[in-house]
C-alpha positions as CSV (number, residue, x, y, z in Angstrom):
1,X,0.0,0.0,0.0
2,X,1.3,3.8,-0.8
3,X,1.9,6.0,1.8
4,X,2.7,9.8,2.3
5,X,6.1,10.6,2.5
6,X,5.4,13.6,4.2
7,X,4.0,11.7,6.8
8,X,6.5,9.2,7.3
9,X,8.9,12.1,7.4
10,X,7.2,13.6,10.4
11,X,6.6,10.3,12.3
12,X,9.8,9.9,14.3
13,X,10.3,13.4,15.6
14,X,6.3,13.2,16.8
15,X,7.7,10.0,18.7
16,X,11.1,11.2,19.4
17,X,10.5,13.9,22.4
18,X,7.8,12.2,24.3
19,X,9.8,8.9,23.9
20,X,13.1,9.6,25.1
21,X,10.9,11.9,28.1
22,X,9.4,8.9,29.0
23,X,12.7,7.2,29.4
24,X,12.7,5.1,26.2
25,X,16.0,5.0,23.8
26,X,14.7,3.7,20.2
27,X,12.3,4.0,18.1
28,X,11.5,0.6,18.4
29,X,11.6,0.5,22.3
30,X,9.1,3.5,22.4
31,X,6.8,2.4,19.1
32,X,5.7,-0.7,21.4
33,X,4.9,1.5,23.9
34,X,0.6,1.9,23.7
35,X,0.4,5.3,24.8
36,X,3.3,6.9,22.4
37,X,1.0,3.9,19.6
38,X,-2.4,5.7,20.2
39,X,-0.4,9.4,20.0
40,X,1.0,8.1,16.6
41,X,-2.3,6.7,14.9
42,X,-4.1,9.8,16.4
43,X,-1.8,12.2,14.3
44,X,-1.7,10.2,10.8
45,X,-5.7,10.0,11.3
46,X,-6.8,13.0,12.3
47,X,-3.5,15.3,11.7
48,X,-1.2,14.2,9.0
49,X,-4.1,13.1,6.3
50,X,-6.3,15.6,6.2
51,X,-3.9,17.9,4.9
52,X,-3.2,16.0,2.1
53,X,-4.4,16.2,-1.7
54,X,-5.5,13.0,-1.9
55,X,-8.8,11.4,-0.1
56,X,-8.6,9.6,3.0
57,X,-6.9,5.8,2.1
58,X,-9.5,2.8,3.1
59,X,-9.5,1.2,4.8
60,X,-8.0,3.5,7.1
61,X,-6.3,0.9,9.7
62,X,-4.8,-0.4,6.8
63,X,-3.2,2.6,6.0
64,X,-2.2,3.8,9.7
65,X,-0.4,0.2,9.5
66,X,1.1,0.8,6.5
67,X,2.7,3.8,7.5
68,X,3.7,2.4,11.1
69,X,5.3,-0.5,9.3
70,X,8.0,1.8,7.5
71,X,9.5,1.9,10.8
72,X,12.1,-0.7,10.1
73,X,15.3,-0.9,9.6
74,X,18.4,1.0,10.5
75,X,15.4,3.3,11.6
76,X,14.0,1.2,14.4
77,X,17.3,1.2,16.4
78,X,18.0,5.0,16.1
79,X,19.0,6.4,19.3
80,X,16.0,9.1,20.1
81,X,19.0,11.0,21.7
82,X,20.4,11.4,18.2
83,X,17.1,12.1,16.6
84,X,16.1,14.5,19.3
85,X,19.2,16.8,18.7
86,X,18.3,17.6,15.1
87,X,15.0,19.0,15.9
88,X,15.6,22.8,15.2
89,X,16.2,21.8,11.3
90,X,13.7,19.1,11.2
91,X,10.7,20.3,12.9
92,X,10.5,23.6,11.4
93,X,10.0,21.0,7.6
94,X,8.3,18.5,9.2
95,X,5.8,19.7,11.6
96,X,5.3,23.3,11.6
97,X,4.1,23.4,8.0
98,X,1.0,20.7,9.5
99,X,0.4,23.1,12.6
100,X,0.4,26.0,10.4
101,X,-2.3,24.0,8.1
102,X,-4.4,23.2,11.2
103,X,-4.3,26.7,12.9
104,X,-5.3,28.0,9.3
105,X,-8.1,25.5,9.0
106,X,-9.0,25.7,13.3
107,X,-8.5,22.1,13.3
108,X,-7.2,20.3,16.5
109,X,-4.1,21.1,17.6
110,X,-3.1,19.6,21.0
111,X,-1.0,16.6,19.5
112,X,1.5,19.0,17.6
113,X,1.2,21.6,20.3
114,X,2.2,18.8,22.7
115,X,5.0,17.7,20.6
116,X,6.5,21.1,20.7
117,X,6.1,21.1,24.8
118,X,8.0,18.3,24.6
119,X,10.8,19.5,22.6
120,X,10.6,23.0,24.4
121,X,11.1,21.0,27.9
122,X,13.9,18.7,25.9
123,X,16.0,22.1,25.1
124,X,15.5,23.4,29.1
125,X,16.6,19.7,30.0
126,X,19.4,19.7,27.6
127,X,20.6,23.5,28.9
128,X,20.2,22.4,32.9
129,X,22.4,19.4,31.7
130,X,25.3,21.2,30.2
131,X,25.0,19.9,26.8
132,X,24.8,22.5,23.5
133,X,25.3,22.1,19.9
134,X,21.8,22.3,18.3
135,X,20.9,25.7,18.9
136,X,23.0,29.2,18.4
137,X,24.2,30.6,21.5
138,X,21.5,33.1,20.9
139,X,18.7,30.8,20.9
140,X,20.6,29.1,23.4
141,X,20.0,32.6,25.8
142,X,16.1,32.8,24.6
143,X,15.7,28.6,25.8
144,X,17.1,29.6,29.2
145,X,14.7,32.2,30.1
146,X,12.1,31.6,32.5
147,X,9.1,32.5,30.0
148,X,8.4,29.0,28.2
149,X,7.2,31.2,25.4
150,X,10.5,32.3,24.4
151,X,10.8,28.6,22.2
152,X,8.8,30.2,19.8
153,X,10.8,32.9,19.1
154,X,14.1,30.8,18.4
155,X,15.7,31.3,14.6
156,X,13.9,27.7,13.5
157,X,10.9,28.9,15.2
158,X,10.6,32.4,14.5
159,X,8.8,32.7,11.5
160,X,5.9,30.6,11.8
161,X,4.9,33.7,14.2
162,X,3.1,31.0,16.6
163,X,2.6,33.3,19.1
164,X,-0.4,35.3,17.5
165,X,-2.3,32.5,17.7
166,X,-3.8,32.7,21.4
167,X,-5.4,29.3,21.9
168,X,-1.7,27.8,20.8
169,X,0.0,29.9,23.2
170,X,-3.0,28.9,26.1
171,X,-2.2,25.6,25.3
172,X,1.2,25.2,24.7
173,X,1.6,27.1,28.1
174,X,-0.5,24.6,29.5
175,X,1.4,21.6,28.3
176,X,4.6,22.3,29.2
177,X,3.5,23.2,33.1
178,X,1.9,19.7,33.0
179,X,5.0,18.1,31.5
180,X,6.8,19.8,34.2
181,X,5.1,18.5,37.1
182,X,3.9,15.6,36.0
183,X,5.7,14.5,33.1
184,X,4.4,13.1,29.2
185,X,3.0,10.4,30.4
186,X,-0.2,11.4,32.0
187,X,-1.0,13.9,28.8
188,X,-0.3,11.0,26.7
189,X,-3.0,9.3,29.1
190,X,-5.4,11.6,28.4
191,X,-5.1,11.9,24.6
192,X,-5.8,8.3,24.8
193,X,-8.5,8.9,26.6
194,X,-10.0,11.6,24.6
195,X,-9.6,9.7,21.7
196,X,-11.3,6.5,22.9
197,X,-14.7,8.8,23.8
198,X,-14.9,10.2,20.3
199,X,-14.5,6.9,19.0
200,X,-17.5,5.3,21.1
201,X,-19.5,8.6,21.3
């Protein structure tokens, strides 16, 4: 079965910050995880395909296995800790363009808005840890502030101009104050909660 390459593209860094947060190393250590699962298949349904050309691909569990299944590979035993440090020239290609789409379209964004609480609390983890490299020392300064906002205004970030969209921000601000005291795990709960109602509503 075909599958988007744009979505395929986008898969491991939507695993890669919640996975190595909630202590997994690979891909395919965190992709057998059922919480990080559900967060996947949520974003190809409801995220990744509606933005594409084509119409929806049935049947759809098909697909979301299909596209699951090019996990393999060389892929499968990536260290996230390797993936993780590329994000400030993958997730502006990968990702924003999607949340863009969505915010344009006032579609759901929690799953991307929680991926980039993850990331944002990955970069304050990285900065309290000692360790550097992805970021200019600029953006570097911006991470370390105390105003979680101040992601969104790093070079990668910048000119997606997230922060005029005030549910995003709410949100966002929200997120990574739960992933702080609480960590990913109990927001992944509750996406897999949420998404279990709709689906029996």
């Amino acid at each position: 079965m075909q599958t988007n390459h744009h979505i395929t593209q986008a898969l491991p860094y939507m695993l890669a910050y919640p996975a190595l947060l909630a202590g997994h190393q690979t891909i395919n250590e965190a992709i057998n995880d059922h919480l990080l699962s559900n967060y996947l298949e949520a974003f190809i349904e409801q995220d990744g395909l509606p933005n594409e050309a084509s119409a929806t691909p049935a049947p759809l569990t098909d697909y979301i296995n299909a596209v699951l299944g090019q996990f393999s590979g060389p892929v499968l035993s990536d260290p996230l800790a390797r993936l993780c440090s590329d994000g400030a020239l993958k997730l502006p290609a990968y990702i924003l363009p999607t949340l863009l789409n969505l915010l344009a379209q006032n579609g759901d964004i929690h799953r991307i808005t929680f991926l980039l609480a993850t990331y944002g609390h990955y970069l304050s983890e990285q900065l309290k840890a000692g360790k550097g490299g992805e970021l200019e020392p600029d953006d570097w300064a911006k991470v370390s502030s105390d105003d979680v906002m101040a992601l969104l205004s790093i070079s990668s970030m910048a000119t997606a101009r997230l922060q005029t969209y005030s549910h995003f921000v709410a949100m966002y601000k929200s997120y990574r104050n739960q992933i702080a005291a609480h960590g990913v795990e109990s927001l992944l709960r509750q996406m897999a909660y949420n998404r279990l109602a709709m689906q029996t509503a």
